[in-house]
C-alpha positions as CSV (number, residue, x, y, z in Angstrom):
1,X,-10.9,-9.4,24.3
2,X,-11.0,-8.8,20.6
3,X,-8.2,-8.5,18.4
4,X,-8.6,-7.1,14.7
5,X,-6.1,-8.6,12.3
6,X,-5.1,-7.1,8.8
7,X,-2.0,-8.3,7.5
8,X,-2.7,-10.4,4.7
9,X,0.0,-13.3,4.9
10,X,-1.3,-14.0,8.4
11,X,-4.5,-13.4,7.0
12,X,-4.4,-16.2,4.4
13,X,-3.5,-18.9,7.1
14,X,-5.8,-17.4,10.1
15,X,-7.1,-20.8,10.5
16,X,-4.1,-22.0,11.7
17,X,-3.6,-18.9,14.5
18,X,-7.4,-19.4,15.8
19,X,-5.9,-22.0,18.0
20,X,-3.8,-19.9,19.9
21,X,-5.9,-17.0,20.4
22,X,-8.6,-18.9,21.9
23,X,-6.5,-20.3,24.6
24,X,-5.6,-16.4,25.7
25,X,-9.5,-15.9,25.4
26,X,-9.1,-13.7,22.4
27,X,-11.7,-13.4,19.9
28,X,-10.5,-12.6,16.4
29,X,-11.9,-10.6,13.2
30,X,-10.2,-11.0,10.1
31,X,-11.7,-9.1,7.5
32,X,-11.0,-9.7,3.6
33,X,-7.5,-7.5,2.7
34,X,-6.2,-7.3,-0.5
35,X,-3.2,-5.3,0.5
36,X,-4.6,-2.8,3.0
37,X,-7.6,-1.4,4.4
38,X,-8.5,2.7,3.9
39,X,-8.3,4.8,6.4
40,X,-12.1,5.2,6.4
41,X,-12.5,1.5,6.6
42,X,-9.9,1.4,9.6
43,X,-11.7,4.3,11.6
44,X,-14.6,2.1,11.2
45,X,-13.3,-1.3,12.6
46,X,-10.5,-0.4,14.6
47,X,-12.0,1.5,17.8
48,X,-14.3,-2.0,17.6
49,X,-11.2,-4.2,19.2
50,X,-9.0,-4.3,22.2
51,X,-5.9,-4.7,20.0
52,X,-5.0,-4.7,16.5
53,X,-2.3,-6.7,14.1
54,X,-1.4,-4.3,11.7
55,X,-0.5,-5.4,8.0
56,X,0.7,-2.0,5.7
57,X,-1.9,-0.5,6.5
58,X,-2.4,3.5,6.9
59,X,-1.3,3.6,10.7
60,X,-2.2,7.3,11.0
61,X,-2.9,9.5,14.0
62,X,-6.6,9.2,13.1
63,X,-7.1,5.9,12.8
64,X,-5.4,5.9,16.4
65,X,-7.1,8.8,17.7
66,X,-10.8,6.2,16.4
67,X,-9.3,3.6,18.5
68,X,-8.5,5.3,21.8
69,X,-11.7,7.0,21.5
70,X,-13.1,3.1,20.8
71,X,-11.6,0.0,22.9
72,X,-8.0,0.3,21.6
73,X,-5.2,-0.5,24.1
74,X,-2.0,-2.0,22.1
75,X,-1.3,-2.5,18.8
76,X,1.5,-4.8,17.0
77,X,2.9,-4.0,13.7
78,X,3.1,-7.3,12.0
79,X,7.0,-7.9,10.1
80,X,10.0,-4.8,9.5
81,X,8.6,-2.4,8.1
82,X,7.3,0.7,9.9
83,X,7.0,3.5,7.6
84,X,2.9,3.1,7.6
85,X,2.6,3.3,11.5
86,X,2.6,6.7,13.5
87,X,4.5,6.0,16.3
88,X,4.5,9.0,18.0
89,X,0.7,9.1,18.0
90,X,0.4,6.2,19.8
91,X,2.4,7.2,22.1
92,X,1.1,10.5,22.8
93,X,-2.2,8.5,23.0
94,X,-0.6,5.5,25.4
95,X,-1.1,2.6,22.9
96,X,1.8,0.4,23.5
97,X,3.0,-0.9,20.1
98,X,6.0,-2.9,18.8
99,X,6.8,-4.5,15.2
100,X,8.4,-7.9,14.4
101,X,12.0,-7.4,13.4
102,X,14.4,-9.7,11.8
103,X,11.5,-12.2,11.2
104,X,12.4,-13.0,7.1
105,X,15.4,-11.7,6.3
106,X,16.2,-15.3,4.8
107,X,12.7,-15.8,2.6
108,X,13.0,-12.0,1.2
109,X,17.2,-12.3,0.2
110,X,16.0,-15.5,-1.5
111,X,13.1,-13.7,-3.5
112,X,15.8,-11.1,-4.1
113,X,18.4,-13.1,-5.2
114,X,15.7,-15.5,-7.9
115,X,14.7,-11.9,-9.0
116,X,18.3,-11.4,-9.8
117,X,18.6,-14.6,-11.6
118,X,15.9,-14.0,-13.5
119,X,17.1,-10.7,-14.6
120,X,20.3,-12.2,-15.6
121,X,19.3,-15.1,-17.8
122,X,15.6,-13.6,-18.6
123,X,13.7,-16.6,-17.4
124,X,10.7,-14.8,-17.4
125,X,10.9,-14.2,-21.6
126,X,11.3,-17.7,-21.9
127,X,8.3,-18.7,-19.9
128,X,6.3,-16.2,-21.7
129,X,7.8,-17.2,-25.1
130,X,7.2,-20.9,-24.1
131,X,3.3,-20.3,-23.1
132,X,3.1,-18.7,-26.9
133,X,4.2,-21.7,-28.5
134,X,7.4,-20.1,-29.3
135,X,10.9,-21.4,-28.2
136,X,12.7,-17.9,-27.1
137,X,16.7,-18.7,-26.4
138,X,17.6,-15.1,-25.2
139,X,21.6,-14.5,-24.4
140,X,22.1,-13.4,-20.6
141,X,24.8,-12.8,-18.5
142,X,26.8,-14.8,-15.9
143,X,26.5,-13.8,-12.5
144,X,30.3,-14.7,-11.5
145,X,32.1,-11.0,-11.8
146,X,29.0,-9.3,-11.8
147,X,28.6,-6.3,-9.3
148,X,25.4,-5.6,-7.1
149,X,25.0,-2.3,-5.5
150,X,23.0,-3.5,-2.0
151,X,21.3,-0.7,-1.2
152,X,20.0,-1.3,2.8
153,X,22.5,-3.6,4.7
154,X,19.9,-5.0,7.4
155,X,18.7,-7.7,8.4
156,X,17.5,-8.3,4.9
157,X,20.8,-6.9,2.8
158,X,23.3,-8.9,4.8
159,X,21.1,-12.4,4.2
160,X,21.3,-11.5,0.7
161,X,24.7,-10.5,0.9
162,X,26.1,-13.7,1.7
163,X,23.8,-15.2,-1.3
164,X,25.3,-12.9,-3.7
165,X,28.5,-13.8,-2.5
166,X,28.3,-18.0,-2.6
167,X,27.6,-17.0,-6.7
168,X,30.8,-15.4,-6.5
169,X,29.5,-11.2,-7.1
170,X,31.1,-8.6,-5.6
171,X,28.6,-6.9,-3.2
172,X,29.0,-3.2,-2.4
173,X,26.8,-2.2,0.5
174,X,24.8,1.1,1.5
175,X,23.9,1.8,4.6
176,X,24.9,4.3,6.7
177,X,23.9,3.1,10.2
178,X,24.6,-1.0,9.7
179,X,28.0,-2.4,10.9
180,X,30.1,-4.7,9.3
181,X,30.3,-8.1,10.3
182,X,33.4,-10.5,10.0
183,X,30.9,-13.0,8.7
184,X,30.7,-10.7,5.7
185,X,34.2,-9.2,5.7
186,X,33.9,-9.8,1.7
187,X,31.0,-7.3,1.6
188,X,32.4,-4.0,0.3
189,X,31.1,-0.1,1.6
190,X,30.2,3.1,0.2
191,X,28.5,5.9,1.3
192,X,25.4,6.8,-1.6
193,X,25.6,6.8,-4.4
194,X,29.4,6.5,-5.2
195,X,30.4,3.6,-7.0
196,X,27.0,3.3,-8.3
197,X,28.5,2.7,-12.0
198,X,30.4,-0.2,-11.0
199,X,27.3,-1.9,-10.2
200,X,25.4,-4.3,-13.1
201,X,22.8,-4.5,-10.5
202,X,21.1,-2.7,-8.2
203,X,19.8,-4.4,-5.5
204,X,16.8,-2.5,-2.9
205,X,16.6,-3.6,0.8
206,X,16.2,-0.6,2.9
207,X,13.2,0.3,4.6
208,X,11.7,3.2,4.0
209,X,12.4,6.3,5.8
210,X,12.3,10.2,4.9
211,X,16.1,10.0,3.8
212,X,15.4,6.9,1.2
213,X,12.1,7.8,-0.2
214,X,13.6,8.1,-4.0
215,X,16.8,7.6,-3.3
216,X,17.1,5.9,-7.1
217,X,15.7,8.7,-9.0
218,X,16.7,10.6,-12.0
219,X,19.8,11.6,-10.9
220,X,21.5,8.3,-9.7
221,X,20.0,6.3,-12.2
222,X,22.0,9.1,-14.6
223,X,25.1,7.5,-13.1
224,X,24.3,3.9,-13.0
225,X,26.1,1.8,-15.8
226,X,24.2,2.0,-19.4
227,X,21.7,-1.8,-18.8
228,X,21.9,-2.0,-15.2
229,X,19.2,-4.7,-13.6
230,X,17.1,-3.0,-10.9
231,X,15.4,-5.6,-7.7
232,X,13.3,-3.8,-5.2
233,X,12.0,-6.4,-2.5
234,X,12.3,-3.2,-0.1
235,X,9.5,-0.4,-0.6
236,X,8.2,0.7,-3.3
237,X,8.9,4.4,-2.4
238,X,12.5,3.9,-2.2
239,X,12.9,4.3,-6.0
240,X,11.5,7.1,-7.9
241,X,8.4,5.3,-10.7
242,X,8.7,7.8,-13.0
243,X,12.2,7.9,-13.2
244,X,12.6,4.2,-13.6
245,X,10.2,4.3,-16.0
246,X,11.8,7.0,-18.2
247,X,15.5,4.6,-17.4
248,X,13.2,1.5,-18.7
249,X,12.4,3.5,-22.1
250,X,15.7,4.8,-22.8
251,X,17.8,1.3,-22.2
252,X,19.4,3.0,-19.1
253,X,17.8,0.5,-17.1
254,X,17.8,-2.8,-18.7
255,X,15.2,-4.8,-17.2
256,X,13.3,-4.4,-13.4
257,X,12.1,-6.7,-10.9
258,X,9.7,-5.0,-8.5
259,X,7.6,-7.0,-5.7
260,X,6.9,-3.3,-4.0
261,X,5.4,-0.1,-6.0
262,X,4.5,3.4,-4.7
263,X,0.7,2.7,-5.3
264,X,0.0,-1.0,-4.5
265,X,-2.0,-2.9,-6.2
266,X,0.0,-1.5,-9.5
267,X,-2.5,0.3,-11.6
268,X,-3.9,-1.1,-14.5
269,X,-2.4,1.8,-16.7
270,X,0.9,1.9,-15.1
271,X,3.7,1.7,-17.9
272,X,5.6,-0.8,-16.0
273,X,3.1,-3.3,-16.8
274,X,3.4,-3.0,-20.4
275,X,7.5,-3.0,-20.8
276,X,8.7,-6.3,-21.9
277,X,11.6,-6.8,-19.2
278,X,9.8,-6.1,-16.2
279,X,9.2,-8.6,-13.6
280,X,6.5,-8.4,-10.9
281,X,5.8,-9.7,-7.6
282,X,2.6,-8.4,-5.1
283,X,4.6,-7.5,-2.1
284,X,5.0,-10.9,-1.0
285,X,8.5,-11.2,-0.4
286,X,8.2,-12.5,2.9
287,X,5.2,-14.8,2.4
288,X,6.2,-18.7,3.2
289,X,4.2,-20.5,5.6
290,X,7.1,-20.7,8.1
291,X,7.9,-17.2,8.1
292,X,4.2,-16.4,8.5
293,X,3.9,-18.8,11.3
294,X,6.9,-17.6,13.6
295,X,6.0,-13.9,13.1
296,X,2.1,-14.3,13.5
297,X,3.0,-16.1,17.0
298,X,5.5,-13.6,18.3
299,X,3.2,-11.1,17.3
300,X,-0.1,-12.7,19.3
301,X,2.2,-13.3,22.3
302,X,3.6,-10.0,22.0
303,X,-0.3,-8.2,21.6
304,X,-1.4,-10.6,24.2
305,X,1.3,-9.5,26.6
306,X,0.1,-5.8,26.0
307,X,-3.6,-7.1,26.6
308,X,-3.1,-8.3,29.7
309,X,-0.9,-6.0,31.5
């Protein structure tokens, strides 16, 4: 059997999987990804392989329509997210295919909550400042009293939750399919976007679906509070760029930390990269080498399972 992997994190310690697919007599290709691979590239590769690990890449009805008409049987999306994958072609095609859910809830609240840190106390001037040969001492904010608006109250928003909450915040949640937990009894609700000027931060989670794409846009960030902080460790998608930027140039938005962007890699020309208070990651909120390693194995056991049915 082969198997075709293009997730990157599992990519980058593939070494350490080779192991366990040989002993299920699985031969695997792991190309070079950067982020994803086009949909050319995957109508190319894919039909090549009896199953395939899929990173972000485009999951589309063709590529999947290439593969059944190639040695495609199962397919595993690797992590949460699902937006990229057609589900319903594949099973209109009868490729069996599962994701990897509540795998890093943990390792992406924690980049979350550093991004909000560094938005309070703007760590990142001072490194930059400090790199210059300057000595930068710029006033931030506490984060005891401070409000977050959670947007997304998964997996993800509740492991952040009870971060936000050991700092003493006061967490309002969005989501309108997530139920409360007593664990959390201190997290507060609304429905979207009311009480969105309460909140000193706003705080992305969700995972992207038809009613979130641009959920912050123009018109809620118009009734966010004048300096509000803006994280996004969910999908880039989720907020509107061109909005944020416009927020980012007016002083609506005070500062932005963004590991996720509607067009990844972020464009050389994009404005956000040359605003002084932004703060990037490369969609690699969930990339430590024990969350890699528990979802890369439950997603081989789980292809593997497909494979040999």
């Amino acid at each position: 059997m082969r198997v075709l992997v293009t997730c990157p994190p599992m990519l980058g310690m593939i070494d350490d999987f080779r192991p366990v697919f040989d002993r299920h007599g699985v031969e695997v290709t792991a190309p070079r990804v950067v982020q994803t691979l086009s949909v050319a590239e995957l109508k190319e590769i894919v039909p090549q392989h009896d199953g395939w690990i899929i990173g972000d890449d485009p999951a589309t009805r063709d590529v999947f329509t290439a593969g059944r008409a190639g040695r495609l049987r199962a397919a595993v999306k690797w992590g949460i997210g699902v937006d990229n994958v057609d589900f319903a072609a594949c099973a209109e095609l009868g490729i069996p295919i599962v994701n990897t859910p509540n795998m890093f809830g943990g390792e992406v609240a924690d980049i979350a909550v550093g991004y909000v840190i560094a938005l309070a106390r703007e760590t990142f001037a001072i490194d930059r400042g400090v790199r210059q040969g300057e000595w930068p001492k710029p006033r931030g904010i506490s984060l005891a009293g401070k409000t977050v608006a959670l947007v997304g109250f998964g997996d993800i928003g509740k492991s952040a939750a009870k971060r936000l909450l050991a700092v003493d915040m006061t967490v309002i949640a969005y989501d309108p399919v997530a139920a409360d937990t007593r664990e959390l009894a201190k997290v507060e609700r609304a429905d979207w976007p009311k009480r969105l000027e309460e909140a000193d931060f706003i705080v992305v989670t969700c995972a992207l679906t038809p009613s979130s794409r641009h959920m912050l846009n123009e018109e809620t960030l118009s009734k966010s509070k004048d300096g509000v902080r803006v994280v996004n460790v969910g999908r880039g998608p989720i907020i509107d760029q061109t909005a944020l930027e416009a927020a980012l140039r007016a002083g609506k938005v005070h500062s932005a930390a963004l590991d996720v962007f509607e067009i990844e890699p972020l464009p050389m020309d994009s404005y956000l990269r040359t605003h002084p208070r932004c703060v990037f990651g490369s969609h690699n909120a969930s990339n430590t080498a024990d969350a890699v390693t528990r979802t890369s194995e439950i997603a081989i056991a789980r292809l593997v399972a497909f494979l040999k049915t």
